[in-house]
N, C-alpha and C positions, 0 to 999 in steps of 0.2 A: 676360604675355610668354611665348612659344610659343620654345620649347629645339629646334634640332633634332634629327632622328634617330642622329646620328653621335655626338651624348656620350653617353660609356660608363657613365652615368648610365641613361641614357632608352633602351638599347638594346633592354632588356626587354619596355618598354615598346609601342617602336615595332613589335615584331615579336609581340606576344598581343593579338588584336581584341579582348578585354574590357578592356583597359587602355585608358583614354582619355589622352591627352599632357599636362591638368589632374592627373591624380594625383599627388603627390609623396612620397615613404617616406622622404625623407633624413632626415627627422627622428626618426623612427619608432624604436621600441625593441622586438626580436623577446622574444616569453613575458613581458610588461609583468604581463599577467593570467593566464597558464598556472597559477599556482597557486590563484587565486581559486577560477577556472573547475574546477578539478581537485574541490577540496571543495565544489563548491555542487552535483555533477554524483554519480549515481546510474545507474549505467548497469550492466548485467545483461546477460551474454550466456547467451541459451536454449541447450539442449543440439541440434545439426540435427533429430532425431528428436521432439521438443517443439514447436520452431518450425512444420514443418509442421502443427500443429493449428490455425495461428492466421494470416491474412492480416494483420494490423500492431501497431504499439504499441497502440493503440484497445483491439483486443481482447483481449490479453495482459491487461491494466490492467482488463478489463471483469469477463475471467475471474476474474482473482487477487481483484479487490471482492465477485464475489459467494462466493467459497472464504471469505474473509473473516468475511463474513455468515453463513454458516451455523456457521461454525467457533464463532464469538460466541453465534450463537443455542445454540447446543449446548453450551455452557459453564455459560449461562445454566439450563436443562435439566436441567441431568447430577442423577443422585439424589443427593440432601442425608441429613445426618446425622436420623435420626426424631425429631422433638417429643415432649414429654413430654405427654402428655394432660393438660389444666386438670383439677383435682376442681373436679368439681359442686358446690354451694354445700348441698346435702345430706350428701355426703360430708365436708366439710370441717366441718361442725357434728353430724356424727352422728347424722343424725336419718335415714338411709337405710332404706326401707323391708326388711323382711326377706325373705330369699330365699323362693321356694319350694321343695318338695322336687319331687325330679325326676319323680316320677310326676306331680303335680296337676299341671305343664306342657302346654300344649296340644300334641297330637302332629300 
């Protein structure tokens, strides 16, 4: 059943070409999801000066991945606390041969 243009319903309606005259809001409940939507959402604004370095979301997301990657790789990397040396299985039973003195050393 097709409403006409005149109720103060459908005014809206009748006068925005993207509205087709099937639509209907009356029932409808405005921010039903605004708070959903607000916590499942992540949104960043770049500083203008930053933005320029980047044509879209794509590459912002490409950059930051592989900042990312490296940042990890480098973690990974970084110098560690030095190991203790194993003793050798001579050492540890004593049976190491004896030094030489520093003259008979090959020069």
């Amino acid at each position: 059943m097709k409403e006409s243009a005149t109720n103060p319903k459908r005014v809206h309606a009748a006068s925005d070409p993207e509205m087709r005259d099937e639509y209907d809001f009356s029932g409808g409940v405005r921010g039903k999801y605004y708070q959903q939507y607000t916590e499942s959402t992540n949104i960043i604004v770049l500083d203008p000066d930053v933005a320029v370095g980047f044509k879209n979301a794509e590459a912002v997301n490409s950059a930051l991945r592989a900042l990312m990657r490296v940042a990890l790789d480098s973690q990974g990397s970084a110098p560690r606390k030095p190991r203790r040396a194993r003793k050798s299985p001579e050492k540890e039973a004593g049976t190491r041969a004896p030094r030489r003195p520093l003259s008979a050393r090959a020069k």
